[in-house]
C-alpha positions, 0 to 999 in steps of 0.5 A: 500500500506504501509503494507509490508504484502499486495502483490501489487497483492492485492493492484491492486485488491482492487483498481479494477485493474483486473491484476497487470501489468495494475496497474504497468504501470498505477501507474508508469504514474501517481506516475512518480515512480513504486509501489515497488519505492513507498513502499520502499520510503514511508515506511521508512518515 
């Protein structure tokens, strides 16, 4: 998820996501934040 080169794309389909959006929402209800909040967040870090 913290490697800039991997599209959440991939990540939601490596987690057994079967689309990005299903990923979205999930991570967003569960993280309170979305993945590309998460990304540019923790990738500074």
């Amino acid at each position: 998820m913290l490697k800039p080169d991997t599209s959440l794309a991939e990540v939601a389909l490596s987690c057994g996501f079967h689309d990005q959006s299903h990923f979205t929402k999930t991570f967003k209800r569960v993280m309170n934040i979305t993945p590309a909040q998460y990304r540019t967040r923790f990738r500074s870090n």
